[in-house]
KEROTI-478359 format. One record per residue (C-alpha): residue number from 1; residue in one letter; z, x, y. Coordinates in steps of 0.001 Angstrom, whole numbers. Example, Ala and Ser with C-alpha at 12.3 -4.5 7.8 and 13.67 -1.06 7.14 Angstrom:
BEGIN
<atom fiba="1" lumdren="a" w="7800" u="12300" v="-4500"/>
<atom fiba="2" lumdren="s" w="7140" u="13670" v="-1060"/>
***
This chain:
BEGIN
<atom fiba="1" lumdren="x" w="-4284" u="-18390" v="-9409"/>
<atom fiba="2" lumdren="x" w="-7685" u="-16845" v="-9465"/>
<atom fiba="3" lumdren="x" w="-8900" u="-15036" v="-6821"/>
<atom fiba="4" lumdren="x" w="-11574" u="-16774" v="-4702"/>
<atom fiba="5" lumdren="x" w="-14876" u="-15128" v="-4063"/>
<atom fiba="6" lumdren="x" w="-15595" u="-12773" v="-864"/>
<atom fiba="7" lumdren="x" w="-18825" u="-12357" v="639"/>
<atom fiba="8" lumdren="x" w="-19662" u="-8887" v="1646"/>
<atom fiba="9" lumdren="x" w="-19403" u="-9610" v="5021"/>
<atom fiba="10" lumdren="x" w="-15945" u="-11441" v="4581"/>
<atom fiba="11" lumdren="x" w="-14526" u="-7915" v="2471"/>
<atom fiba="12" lumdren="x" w="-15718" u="-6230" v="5874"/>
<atom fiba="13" lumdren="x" w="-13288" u="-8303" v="7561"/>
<atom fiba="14" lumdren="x" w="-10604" u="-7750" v="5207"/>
<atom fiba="15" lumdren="x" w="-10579" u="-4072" v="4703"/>
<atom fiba="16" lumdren="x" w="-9883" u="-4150" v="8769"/>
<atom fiba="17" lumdren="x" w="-6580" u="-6543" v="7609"/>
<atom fiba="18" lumdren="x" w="-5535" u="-4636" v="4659"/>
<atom fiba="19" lumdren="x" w="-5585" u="-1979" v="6852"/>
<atom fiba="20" lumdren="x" w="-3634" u="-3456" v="10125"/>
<atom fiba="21" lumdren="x" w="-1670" u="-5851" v="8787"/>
<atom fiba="22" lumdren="x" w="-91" u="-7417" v="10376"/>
<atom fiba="23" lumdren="x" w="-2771" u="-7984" v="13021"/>
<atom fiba="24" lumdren="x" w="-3162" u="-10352" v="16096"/>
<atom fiba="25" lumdren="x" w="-6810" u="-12154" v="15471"/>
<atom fiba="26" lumdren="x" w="-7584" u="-11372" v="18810"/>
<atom fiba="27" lumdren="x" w="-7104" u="-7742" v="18083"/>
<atom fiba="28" lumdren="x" w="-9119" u="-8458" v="14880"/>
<atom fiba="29" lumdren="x" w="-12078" u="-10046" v="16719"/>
<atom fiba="30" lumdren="x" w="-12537" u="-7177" v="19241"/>
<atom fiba="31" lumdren="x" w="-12150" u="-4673" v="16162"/>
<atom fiba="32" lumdren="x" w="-15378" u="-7196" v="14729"/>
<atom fiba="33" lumdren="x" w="-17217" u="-6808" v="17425"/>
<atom fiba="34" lumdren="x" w="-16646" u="-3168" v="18014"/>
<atom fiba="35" lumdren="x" w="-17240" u="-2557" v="14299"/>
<atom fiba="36" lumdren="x" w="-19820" u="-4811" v="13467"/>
<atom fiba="37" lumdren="x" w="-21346" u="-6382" v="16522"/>
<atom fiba="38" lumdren="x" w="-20116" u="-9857" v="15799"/>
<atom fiba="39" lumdren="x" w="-19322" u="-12963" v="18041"/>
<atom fiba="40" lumdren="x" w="-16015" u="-14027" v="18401"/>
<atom fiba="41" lumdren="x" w="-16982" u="-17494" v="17024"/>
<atom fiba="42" lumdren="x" w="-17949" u="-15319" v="14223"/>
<atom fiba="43" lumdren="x" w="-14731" u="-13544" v="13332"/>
<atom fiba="44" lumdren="x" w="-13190" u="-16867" v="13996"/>
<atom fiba="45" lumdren="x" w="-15110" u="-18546" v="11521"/>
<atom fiba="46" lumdren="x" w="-14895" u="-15896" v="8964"/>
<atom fiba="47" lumdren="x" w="-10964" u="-16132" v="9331"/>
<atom fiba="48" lumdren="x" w="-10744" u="-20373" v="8869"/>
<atom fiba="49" lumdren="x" w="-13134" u="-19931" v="6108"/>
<atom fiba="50" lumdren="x" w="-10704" u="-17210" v="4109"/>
<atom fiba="51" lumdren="x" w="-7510" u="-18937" v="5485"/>
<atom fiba="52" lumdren="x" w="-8784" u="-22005" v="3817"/>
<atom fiba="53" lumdren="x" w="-9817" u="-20595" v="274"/>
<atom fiba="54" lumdren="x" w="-6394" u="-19090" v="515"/>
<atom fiba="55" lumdren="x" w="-7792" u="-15305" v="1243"/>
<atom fiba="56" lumdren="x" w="-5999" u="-15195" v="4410"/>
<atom fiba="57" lumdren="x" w="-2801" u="-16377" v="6396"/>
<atom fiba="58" lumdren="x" w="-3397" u="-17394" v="10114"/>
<atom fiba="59" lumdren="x" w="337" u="-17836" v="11545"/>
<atom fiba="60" lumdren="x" w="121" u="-18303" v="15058"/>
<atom fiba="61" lumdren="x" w="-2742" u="-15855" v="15812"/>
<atom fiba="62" lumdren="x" w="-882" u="-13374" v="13485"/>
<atom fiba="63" lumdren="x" w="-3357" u="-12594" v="10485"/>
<atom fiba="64" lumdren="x" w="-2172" u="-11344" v="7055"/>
<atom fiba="65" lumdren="x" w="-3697" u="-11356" v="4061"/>
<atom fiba="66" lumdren="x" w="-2768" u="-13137" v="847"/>
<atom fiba="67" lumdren="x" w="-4977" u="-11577" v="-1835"/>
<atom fiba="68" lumdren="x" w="-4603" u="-8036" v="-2112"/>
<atom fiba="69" lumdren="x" w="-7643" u="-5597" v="-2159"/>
<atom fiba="70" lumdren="x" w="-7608" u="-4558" v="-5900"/>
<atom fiba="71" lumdren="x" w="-7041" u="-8135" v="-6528"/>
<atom fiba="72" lumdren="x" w="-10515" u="-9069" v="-4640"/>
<atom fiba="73" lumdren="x" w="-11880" u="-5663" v="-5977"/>
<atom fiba="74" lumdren="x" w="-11162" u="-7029" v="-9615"/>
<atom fiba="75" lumdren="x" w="-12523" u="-10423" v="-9052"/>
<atom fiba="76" lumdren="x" w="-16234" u="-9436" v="-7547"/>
<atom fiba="77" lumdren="x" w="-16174" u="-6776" v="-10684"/>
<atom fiba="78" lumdren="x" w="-15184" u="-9352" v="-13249"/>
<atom fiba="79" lumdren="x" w="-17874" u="-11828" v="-11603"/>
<atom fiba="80" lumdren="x" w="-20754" u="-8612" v="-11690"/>
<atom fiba="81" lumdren="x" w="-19652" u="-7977" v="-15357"/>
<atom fiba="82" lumdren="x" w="-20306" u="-11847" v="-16129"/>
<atom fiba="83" lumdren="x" w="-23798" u="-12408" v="-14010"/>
<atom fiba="84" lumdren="x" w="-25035" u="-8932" v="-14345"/>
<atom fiba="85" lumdren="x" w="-23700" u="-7412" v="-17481"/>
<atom fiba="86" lumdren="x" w="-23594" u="-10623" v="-20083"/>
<atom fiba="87" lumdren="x" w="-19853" u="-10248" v="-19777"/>
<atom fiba="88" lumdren="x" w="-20314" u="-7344" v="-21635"/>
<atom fiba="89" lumdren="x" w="-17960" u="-4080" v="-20382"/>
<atom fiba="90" lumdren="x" w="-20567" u="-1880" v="-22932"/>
<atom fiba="91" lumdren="x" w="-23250" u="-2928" v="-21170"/>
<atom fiba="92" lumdren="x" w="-21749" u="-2465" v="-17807"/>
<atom fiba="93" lumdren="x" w="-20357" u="1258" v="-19133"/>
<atom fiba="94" lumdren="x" w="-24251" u="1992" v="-20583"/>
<atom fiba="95" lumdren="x" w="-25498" u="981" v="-16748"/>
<atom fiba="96" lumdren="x" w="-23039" u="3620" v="-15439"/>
<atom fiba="97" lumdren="x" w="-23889" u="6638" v="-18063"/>
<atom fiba="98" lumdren="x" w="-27578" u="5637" v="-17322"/>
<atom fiba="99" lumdren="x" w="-26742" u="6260" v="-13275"/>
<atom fiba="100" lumdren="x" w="-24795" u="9333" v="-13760"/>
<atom fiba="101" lumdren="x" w="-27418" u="11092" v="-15844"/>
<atom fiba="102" lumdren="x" w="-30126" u="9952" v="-12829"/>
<atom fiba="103" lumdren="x" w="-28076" u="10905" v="-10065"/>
<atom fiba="104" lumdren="x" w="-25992" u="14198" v="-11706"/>
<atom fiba="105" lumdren="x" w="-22542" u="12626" v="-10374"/>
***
């Protein structure tokens, strides 16, 4: 199965479940709103939207997740590699030599 895409904001909301899990989505909205000033509609949304693309379980109000963190980690650096780097890992190595000399990592 591939891993479906996460929005930034949606990998916000997912580091708080890798973290917590398992974790009520009540708990999960306040956490949101604390966190990131969101509404509860929101975090709500945010959860249907990954429990549909399969990111998510909802059971009950009890939120787990269903794609792991390196798993969505890998998938938004395969999809940079693609669209940024010509699905070329040289090119993508070349762009991080270039920032390490300009930075002094």
């Amino acid at each position: 199965m591939d891993t479906p895409n996460i929005s930034d904001a949606e990998f916000k909301l997912c580091l708080i479940v890798w973290e917590k899990e398992p974790i009520s989505s009540s708990t999960l909205v306040t956490m949101c709103a604390n966190s990131f000033g969101w509404a509860r509609t929101t975090t709500y949304t945010f959860i249907r939207r990954l429990v549909d693309r399969g990111v998510l379980k909802n059971d009950k109000g009890t939120v787990t997740s269903l794609v792991s963190k390196e798993a969505a980690q890998d998938a938004a650096l395969s999809e940079i590699i693609e669209t940024r780097f010509d699905s070329s890992i040289q090119e993508l190595l070349s762009a991080l030599y270039r920032l390490n000399s300009e930075i002094k990592l």
